[in-house]
C-alpha positions as MATLAB code, in Angstrom:
seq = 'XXXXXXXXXXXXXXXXXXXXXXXXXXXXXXXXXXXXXXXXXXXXXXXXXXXXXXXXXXXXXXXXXXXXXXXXXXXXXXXXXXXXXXXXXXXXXXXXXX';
ca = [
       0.000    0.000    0.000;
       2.737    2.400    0.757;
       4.041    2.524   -2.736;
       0.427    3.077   -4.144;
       0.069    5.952   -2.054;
       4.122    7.066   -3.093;
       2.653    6.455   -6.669;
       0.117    8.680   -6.187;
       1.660   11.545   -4.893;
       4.171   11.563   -7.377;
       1.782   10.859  -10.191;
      -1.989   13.075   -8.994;
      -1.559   15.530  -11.818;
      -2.442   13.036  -14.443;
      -5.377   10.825  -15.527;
      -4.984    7.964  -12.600;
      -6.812    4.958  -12.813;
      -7.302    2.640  -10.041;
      -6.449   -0.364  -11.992;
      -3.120    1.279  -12.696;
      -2.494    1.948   -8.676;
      -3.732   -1.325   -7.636;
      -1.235   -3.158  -10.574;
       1.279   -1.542   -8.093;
       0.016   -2.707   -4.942;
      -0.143   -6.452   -6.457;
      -3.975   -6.070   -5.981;
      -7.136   -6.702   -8.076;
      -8.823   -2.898   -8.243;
     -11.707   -4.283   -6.474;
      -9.766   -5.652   -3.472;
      -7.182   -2.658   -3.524;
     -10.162   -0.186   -3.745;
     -11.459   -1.895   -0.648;
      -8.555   -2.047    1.293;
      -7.197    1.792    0.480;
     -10.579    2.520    1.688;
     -10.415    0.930    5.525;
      -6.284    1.861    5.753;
      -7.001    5.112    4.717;
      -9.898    6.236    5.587;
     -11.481    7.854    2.419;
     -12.121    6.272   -1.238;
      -9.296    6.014   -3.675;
     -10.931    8.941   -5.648;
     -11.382   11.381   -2.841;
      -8.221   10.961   -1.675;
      -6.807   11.769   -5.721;
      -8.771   14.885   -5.380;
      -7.381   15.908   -2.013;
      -3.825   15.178   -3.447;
      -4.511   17.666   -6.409;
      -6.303   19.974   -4.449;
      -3.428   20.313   -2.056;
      -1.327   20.885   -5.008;
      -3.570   23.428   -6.419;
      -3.951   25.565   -3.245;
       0.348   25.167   -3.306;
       0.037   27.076   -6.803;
      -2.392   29.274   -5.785;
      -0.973   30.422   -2.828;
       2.646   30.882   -4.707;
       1.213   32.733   -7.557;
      -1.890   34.110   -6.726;
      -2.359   35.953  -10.218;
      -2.103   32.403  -11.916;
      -4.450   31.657  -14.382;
      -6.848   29.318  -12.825;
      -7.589   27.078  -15.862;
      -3.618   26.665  -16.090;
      -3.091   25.566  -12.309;
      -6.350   23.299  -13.064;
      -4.439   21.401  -15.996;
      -1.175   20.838  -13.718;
      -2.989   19.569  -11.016;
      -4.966   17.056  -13.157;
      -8.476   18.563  -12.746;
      -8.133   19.064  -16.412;
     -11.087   21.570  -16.368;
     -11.727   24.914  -14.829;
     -14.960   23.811  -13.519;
     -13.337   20.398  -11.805;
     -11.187   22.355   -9.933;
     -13.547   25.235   -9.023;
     -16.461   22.348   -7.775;
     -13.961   20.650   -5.849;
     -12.258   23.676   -4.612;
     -15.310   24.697   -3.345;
     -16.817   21.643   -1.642;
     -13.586   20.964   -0.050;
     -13.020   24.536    1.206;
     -15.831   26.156    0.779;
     -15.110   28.717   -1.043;
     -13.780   29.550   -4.553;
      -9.987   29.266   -5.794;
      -9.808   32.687   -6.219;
     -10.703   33.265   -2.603;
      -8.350   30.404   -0.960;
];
């Protein structure tokens, strides 16, 4: 498990599929999804999106006068909206507020 969760920090700004972080824990996706889930504590997704938005909110807070829709491609939200939605839910408030 510890060198899924390496491979995920390392690799968050791209498209990540569970299959392909399972492969590295030796795991069917099913079982890995399950297990990632009771070690960790969240789903394999939310904890993606927690890993990009921490990443994001590094950018942001850096270079505040970004553009948004660039720090949003780097991160691996790949849209504007993605990152604004789960900027928002996460924080509660917008990017350009954080």
């Amino acid at each position: 498990m510890r060198q899924a969760l390496v491979h995920m920090g390392v690799h968050c700004n791209r498209r990540l599929p569970l299959a392909e972080v399972a492969s590295i824990a030796q795991m069917s996706p099913f079982h890995f999804s399950r297990l990632f889930h009771r070690m960790v504590g969240v789903t394999f997704q939310d904890h993606l999106v927690r890993l990009r938005l921490r990443n994001a909110e590094h950018l942001i807070q850096r270079d505040p006068s970004a553009p948004l829709i660039r720090i949003a491609a780097q991160t691996g939200f790949g849209t504007l909206r993605s990152l604004q939605d789960h900027y928002r839910r996460f924080y509660g408030c917008p990017p350009s507020q954080g």
